[in-house]
C-alpha positions as a Python dict, from the first residue, in 0.01 Angstrom:
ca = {
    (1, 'X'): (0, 0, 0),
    (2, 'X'): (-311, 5, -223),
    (3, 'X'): (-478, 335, -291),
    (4, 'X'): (-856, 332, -302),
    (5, 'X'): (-941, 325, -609),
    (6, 'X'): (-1279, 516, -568),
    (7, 'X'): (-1273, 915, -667),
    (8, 'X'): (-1535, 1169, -596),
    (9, 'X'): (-1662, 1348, -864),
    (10, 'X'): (-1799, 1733, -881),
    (11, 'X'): (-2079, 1735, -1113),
    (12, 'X'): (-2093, 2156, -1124),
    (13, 'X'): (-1953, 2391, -929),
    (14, 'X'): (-2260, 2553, -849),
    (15, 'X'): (-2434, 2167, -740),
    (16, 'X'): (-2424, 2084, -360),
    (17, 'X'): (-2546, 1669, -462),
    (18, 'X'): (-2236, 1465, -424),
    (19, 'X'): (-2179, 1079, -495),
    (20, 'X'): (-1910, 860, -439),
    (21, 'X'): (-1911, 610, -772),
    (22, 'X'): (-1679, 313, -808),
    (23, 'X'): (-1494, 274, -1160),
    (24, 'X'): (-1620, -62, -1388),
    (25, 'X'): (-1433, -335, -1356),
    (26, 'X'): (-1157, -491, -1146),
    (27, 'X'): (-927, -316, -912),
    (28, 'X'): (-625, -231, -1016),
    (29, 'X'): (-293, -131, -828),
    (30, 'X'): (-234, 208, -860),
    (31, 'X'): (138, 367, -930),
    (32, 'X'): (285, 600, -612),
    (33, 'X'): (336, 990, -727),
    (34, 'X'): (693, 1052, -828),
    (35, 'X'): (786, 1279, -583),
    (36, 'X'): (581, 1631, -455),
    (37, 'X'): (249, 1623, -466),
    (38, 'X'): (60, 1485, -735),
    (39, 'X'): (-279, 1716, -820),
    (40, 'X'): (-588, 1513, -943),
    (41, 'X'): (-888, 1787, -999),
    (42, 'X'): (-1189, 1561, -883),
    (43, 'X'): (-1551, 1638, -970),
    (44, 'X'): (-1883, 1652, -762),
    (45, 'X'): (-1843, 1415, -425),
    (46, 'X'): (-2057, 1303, -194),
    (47, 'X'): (-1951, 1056, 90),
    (48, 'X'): (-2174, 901, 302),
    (49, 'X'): (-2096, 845, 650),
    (50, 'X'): (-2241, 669, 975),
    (51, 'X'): (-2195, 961, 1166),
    (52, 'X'): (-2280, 1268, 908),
    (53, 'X'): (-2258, 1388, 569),
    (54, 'X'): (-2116, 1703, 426),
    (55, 'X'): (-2231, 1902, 123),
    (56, 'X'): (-1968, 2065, -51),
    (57, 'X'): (-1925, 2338, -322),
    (58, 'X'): (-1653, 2390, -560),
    (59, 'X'): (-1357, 2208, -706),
    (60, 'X'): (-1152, 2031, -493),
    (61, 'X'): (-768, 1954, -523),
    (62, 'X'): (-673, 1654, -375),
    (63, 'X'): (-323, 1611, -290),
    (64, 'X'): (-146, 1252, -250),
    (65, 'X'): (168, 1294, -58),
    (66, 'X'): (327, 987, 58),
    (67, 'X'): (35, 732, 52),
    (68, 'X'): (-202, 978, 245),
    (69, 'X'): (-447, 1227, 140),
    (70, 'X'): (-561, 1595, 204),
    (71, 'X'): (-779, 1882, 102),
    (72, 'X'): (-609, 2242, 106),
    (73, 'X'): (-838, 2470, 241),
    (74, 'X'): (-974, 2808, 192),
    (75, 'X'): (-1204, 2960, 465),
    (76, 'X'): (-1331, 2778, 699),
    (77, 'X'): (-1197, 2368, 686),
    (78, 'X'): (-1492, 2090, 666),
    (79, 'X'): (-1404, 1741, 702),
    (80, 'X'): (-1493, 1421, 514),
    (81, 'X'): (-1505, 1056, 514),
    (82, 'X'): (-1298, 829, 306),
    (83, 'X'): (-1403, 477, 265),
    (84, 'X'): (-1153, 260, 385),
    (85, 'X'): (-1077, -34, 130),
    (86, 'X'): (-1065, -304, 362),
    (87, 'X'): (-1378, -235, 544),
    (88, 'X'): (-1561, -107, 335),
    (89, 'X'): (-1718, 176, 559),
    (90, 'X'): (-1573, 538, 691),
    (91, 'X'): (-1172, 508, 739),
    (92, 'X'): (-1015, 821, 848),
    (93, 'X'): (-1088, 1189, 883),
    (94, 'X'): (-985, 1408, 602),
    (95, 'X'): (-967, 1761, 560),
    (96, 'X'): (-1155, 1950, 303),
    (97, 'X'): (-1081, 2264, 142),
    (98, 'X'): (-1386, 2463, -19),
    (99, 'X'): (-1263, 2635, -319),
    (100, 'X'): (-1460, 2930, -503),
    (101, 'X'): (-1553, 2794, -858),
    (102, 'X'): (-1448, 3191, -1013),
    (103, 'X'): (-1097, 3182, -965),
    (104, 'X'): (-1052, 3131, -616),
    (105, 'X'): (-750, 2872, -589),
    (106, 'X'): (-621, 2628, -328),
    (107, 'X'): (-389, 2666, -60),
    (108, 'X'): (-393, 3072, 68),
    (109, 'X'): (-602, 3199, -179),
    (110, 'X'): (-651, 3460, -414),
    (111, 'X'): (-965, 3634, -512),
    (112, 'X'): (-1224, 3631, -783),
    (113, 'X'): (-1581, 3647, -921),
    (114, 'X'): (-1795, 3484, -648),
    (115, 'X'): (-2075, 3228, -704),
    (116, 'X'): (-2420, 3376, -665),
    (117, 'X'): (-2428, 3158, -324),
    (118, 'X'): (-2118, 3369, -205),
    (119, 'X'): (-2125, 3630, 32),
    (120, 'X'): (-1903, 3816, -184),
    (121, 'X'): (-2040, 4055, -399),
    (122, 'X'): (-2399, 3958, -259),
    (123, 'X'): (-2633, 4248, -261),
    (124, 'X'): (-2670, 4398, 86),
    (125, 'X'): (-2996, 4441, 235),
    (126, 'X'): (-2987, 4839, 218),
    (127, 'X'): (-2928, 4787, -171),
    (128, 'X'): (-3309, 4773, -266),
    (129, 'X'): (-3331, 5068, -62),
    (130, 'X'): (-3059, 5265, -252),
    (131, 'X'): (-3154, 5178, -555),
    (132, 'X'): (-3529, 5287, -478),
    (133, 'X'): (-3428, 5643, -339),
    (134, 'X'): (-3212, 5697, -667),
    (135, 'X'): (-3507, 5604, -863),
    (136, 'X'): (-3750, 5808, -698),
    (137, 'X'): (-3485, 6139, -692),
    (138, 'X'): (-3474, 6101, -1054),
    (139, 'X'): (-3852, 6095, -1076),
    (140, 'X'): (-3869, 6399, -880),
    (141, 'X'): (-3662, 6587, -1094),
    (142, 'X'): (-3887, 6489, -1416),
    (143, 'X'): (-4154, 6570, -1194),
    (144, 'X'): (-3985, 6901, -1100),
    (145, 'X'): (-3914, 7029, -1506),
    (146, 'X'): (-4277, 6919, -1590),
    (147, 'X'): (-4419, 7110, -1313),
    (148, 'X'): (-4217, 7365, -1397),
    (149, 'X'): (-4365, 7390, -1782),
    (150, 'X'): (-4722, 7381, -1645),
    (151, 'X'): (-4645, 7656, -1411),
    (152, 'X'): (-4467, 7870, -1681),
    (153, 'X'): (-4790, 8027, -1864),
    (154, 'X'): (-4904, 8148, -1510),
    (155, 'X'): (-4570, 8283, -1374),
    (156, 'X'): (-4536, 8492, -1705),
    (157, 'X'): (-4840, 8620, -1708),
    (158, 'X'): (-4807, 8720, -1397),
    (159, 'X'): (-4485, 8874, -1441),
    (160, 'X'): (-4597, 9071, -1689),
    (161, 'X'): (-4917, 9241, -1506),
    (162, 'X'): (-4732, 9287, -1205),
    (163, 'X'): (-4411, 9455, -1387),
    (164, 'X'): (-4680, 9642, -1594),
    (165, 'X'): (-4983, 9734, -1352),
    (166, 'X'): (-5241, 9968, -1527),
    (167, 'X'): (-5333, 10265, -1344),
    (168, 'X'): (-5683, 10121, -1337),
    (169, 'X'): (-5723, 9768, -1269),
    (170, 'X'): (-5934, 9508, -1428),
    (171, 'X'): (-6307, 9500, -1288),
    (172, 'X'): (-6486, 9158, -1160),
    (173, 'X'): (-6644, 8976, -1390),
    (174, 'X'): (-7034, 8961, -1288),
    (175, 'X'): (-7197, 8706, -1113),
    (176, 'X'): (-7518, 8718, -1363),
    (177, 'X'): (-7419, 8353, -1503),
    (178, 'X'): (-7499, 8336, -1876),
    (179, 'X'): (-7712, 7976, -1922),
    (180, 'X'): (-7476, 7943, -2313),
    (181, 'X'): (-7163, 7970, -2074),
    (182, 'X'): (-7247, 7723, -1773),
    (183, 'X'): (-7366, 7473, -2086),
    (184, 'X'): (-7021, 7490, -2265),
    (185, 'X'): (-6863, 7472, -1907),
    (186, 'X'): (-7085, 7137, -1808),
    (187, 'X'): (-7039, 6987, -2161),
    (188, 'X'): (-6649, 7037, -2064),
    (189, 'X'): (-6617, 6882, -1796),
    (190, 'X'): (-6842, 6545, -1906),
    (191, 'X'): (-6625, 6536, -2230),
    (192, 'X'): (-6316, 6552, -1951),
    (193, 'X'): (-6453, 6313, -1748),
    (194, 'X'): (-6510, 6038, -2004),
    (195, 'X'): (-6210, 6104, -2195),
    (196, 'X'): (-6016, 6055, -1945),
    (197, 'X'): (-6156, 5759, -1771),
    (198, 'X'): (-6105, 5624, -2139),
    (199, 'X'): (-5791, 5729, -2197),
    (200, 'X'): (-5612, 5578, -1858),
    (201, 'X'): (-5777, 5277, -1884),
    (202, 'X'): (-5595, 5195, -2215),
    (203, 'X'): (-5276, 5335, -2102),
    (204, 'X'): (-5296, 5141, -1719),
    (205, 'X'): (-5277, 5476, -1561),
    (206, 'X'): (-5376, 5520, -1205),
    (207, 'X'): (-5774, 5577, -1129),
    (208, 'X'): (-6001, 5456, -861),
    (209, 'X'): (-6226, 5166, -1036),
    (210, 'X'): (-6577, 5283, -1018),
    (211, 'X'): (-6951, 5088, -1031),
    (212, 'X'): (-7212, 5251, -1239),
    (213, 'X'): (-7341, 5381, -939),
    (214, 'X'): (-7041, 5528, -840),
    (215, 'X'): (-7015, 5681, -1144),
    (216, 'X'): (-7359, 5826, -1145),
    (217, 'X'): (-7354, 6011, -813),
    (218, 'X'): (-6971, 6161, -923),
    (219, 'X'): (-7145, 6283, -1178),
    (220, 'X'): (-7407, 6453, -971),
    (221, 'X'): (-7206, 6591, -737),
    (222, 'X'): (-6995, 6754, -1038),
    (223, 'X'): (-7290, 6912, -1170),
    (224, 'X'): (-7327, 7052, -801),
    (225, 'X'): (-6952, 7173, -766),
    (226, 'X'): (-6935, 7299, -1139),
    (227, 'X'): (-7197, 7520, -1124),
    (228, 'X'): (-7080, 7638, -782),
    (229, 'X'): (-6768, 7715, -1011),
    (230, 'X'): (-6989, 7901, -1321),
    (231, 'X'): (-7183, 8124, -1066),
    (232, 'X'): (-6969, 8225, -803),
    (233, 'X'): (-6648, 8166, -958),
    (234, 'X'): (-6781, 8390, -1276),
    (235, 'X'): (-6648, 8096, -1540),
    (236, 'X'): (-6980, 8113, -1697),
    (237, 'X'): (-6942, 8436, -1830),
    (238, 'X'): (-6571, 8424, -1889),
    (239, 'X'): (-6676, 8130, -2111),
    (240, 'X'): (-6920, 8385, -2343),
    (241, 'X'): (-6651, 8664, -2333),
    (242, 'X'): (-6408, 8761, -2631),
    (243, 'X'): (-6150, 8476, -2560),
    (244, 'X'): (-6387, 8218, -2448),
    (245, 'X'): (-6309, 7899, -2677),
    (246, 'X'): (-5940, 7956, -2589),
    (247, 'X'): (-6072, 7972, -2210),
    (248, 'X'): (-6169, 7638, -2261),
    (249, 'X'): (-5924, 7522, -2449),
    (250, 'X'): (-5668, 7585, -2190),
    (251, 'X'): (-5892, 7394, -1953),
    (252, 'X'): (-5817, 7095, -2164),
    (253, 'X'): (-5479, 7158, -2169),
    (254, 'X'): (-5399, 7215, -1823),
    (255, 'X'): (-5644, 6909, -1763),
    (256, 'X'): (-5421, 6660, -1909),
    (257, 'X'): (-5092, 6791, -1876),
    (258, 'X'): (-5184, 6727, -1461),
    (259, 'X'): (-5268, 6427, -1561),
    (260, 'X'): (-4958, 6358, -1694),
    (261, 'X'): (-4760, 6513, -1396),
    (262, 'X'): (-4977, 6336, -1127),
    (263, 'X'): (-4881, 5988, -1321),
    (264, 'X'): (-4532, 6077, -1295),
    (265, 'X'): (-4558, 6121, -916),
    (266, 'X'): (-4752, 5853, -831),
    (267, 'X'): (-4432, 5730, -623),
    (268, 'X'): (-4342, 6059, -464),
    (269, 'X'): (-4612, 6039, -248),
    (270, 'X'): (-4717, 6372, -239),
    (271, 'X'): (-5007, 6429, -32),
    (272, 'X'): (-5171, 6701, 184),
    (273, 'X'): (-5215, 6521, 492),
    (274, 'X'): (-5053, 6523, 834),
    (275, 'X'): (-4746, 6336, 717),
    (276, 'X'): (-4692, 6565, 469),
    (277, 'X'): (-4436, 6736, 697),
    (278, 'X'): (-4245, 6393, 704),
    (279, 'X'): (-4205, 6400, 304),
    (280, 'X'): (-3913, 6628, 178),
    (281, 'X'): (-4113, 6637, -135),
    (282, 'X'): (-4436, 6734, -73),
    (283, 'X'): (-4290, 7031, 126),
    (284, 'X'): (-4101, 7140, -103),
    (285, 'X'): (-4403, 7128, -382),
    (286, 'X'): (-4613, 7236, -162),
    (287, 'X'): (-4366, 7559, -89),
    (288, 'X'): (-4407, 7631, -459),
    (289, 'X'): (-4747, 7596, -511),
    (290, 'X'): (-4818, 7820, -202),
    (291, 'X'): (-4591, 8078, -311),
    (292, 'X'): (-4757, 8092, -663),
    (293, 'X'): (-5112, 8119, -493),
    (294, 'X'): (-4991, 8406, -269),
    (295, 'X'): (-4826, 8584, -587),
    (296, 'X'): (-5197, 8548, -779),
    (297, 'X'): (-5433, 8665, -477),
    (298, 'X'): (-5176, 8923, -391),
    (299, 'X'): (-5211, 9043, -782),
    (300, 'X'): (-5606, 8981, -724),
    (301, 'X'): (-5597, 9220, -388),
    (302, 'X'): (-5405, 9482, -592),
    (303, 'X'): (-5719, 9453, -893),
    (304, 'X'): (-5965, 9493, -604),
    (305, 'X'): (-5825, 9798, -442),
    (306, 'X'): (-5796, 9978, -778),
    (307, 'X'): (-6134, 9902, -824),
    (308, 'X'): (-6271, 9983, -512),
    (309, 'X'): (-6381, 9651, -428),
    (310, 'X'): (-6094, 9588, -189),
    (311, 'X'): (-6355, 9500, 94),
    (312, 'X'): (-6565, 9286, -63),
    (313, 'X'): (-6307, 9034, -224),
    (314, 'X'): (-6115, 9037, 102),
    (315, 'X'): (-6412, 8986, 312),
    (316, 'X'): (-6501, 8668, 68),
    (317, 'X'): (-6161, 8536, 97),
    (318, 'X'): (-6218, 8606, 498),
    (319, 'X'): (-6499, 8369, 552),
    (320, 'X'): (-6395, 8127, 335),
    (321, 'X'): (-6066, 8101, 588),
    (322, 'X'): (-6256, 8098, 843),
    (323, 'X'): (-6476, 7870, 786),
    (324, 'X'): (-6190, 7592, 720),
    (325, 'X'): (-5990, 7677, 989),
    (326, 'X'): (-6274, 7635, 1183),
    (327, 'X'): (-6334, 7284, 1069),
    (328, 'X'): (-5993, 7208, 1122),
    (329, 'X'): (-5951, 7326, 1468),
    (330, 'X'): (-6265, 7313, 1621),
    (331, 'X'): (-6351, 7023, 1843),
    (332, 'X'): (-6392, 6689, 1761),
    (333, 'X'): (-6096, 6490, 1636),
    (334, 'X'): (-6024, 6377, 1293),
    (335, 'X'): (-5772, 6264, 1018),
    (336, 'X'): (-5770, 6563, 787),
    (337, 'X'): (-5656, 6485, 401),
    (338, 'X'): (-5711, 6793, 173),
    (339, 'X'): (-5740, 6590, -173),
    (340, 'X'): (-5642, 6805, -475),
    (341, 'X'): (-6002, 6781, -619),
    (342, 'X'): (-6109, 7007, -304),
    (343, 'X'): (-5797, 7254, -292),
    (344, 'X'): (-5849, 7328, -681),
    (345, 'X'): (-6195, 7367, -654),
    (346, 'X'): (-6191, 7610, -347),
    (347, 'X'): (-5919, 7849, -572),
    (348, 'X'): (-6129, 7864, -883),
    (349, 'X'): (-6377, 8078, -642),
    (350, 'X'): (-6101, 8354, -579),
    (351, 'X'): (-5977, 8400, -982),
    (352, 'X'): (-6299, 8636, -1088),
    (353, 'X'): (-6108, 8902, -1288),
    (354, 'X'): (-6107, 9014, -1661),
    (355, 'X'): (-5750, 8962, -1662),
    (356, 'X'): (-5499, 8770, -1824),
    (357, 'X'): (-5387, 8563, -1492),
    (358, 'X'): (-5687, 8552, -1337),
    (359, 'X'): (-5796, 8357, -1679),
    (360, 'X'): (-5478, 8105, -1648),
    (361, 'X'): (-5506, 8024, -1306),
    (362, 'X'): (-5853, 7972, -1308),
    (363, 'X'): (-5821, 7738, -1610),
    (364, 'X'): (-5505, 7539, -1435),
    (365, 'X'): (-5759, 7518, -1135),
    (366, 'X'): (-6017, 7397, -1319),
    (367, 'X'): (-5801, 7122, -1490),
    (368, 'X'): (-5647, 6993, -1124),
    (369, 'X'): (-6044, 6990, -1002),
    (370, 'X'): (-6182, 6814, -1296),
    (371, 'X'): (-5868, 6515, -1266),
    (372, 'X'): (-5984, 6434, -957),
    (373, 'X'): (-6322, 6432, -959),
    (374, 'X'): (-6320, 6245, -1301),
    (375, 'X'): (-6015, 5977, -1212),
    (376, 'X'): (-6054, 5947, -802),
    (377, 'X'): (-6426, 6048, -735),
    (378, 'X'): (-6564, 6360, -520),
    (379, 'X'): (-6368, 6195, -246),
    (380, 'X'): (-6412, 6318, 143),
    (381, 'X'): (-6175, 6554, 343),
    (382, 'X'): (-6235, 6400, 697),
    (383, 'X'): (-6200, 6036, 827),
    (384, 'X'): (-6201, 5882, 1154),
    (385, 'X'): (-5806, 5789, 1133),
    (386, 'X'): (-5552, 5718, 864),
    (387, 'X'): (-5637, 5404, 879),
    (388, 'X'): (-5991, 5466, 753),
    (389, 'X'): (-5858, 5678, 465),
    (390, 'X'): (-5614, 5421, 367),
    (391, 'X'): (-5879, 5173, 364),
    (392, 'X'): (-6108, 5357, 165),
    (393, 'X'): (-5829, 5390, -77),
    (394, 'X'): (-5756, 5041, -118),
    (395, 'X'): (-6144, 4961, -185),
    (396, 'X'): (-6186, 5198, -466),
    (397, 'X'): (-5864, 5136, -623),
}
């Protein structure tokens, strides 16, 4: 019998398009195998039928074995079309085999590489997931060491006083602001604010996009919070004392090294809201930070009751808890979100000693208040629902 003289051709391995082309010229008888099975590797097919097509991938062996013709299979089995010579059209059904084009052979099959449109070796949908919580543990651990360093000048410090507490503690630093100290503090915080608006724009760092007019009433309302901060919080006359350049000084310093923290954990999501409990790391920054705060009021409490101004100081610190527990449990219902702006601004108030870690803290306070207000705006505490907070996010970012 005559063979058909027409071969499907693979183009690729990795091409679905198949076509059946006919060789130039006239047809020729063609020799029977041998004996066995002959192997002819074929490349890129495509055999159009009346009743259906199929697209196939890989090579495929085609096996002549006394005058008829199969595909060995791997996987599932697919069948095609073979022109029959004397019609003309679709003969007989043949079987396929789809073979891997990375080492995946005919007949039982071994394994190998698989093509990218393999399910082998395919990256499962949890993979993106996997590979974000891996990235964002070893963020939090960079996160962790730098938070660490910026802590470090505090915790000594107040190691130190509280391993070595004087018999007489240091007094409160008057209220009496000194107009040379709350002008050094304002020019501070406008050189803060501009440098670092500057600053993260070049770099692409994260800060809410302000208008001019934006800008102008931040800037009000940080003349209004800053001197809150010179008068009651006594930094105008710390400013004037002995070490009073390296006061400020450390301002800038603690300034920017937050900013350079709160860049890093930009994906952490750390937040003082009411999902905060839901976030394993904003617990367990928040347990630090907490625990350093109590260590530094506890230190304060022990200056005021050497100094027989234990009442006053813990009257002050009194009302101010009362008044913000009031707010946050009193009627009315609202989606609280405690930016770090407010938080640092509120603890400069309580750091009014002539001591070494009053000085520190109130400085790292200062540089936490003055990143926010500079980068994200004098932002508000209470919205209507998360959904209003998120929103007014997204429009200023």
């Amino acid at each position: 019998r005559r063979s058909s003289a027409r071969a499907c051709v693979v183009r690729s391995s990795s091409c679905s398009r198949f076509t059946c082309l006919s060789p130039p010229g006239p047809r020729t008888r063609t020799p029977r195998p041998a004996s066995g099975a002959a192997v002819s590797s074929l490349k890129l097919c495509k055999a159009t039928s009346r009743r259906s097509s199929t697209i196939l991938h890989g090579t495929m062996q085609m096996h002549h074995t006394n005058g008829s013709s199969t595909f060995p299979t791997v996987g599932s089995r697919s069948r095609l079309n073979i022109p029959n010579e004397e019609e003309g059209l679709i003969g007989e059904d043949v079987p396929l085999k789809l073979v891997h084009p990375n080492g995946v052979g005919g007949g039982g099959g071994g394994t190998g590489n698989s093509s990218p449109s393999s399910p082998i070796g395919r990256k499962s949908p949890n993979f993106e997931m996997v590979k974000s919580a891996k990235d964002r543990s070893r963020t939090f651990q960079v996160f962790l060491v730098l938070y660490v360093i910026f802590l470090a000048p505090l915790l000594y410090a107040l190691f130190n006083e509280l391993t070595d507490l004087p018999t007489e503690g240091p007094a409160i630093i008057p209220m009496s602001p000194s107009s040379m100290g709350l002008f050094g503090w304002m020019v501070t915080c406008l050189i803060l604010y501009a440098s670092l608006r500057v600053a993260l724009s070049y770099f692409g760092w994260k800060q809410n996009k302000k208008t001019p007019s934006q800008h102008k009433e931040d800037l009000l309302r940080i003349a209004r919070l800053s001197t809150s901060v010179g008068v009651i919080g006594r930094l105008a006359n710390r400013v004037v004392m002995g070490d009073g350049f390296m006061f400020l000084a450390m301002i800038f310093y603690f300034t920017w090294f937050f900013t350079i923290i709160f860049e890093v954990s930009k994906s952490l999501n750390i937040t003082l809201t009411a999902d905060c409990f839901f976030n394993p790391f904003t617990m367990f920054v928040t347990s630090i930070t907490v625990t350093v705060i109590a260590g530094v009021l506890g230190l304060h409490c022990l200056f005021a009751s050497q100094d027989s101004d234990l009442f006053e100081y813990l009257g002050f610190l009194g009302l101010c808890a009362l008044f913000h527990l009031a707010l946050l449990f009193g009627p009315g219902n609202a989606h609280v979100h405690v930016h770090h702006w407010y938080w640092a601004w509120a603890m400069t108030h309580i750091c009014v000693f002539d001591s070494k870690t009053s000085q520190i803290a109130q400085a790292m306070f200062c540089g936490a208040y003055i990143h926010g207000v500079a980068l994200f705006g004098v932002e508000k505490c209470f919205y209507k629902n998360a959904e209003e907070d998120a929103d007014d996010g997204i429009a200023t970012s």
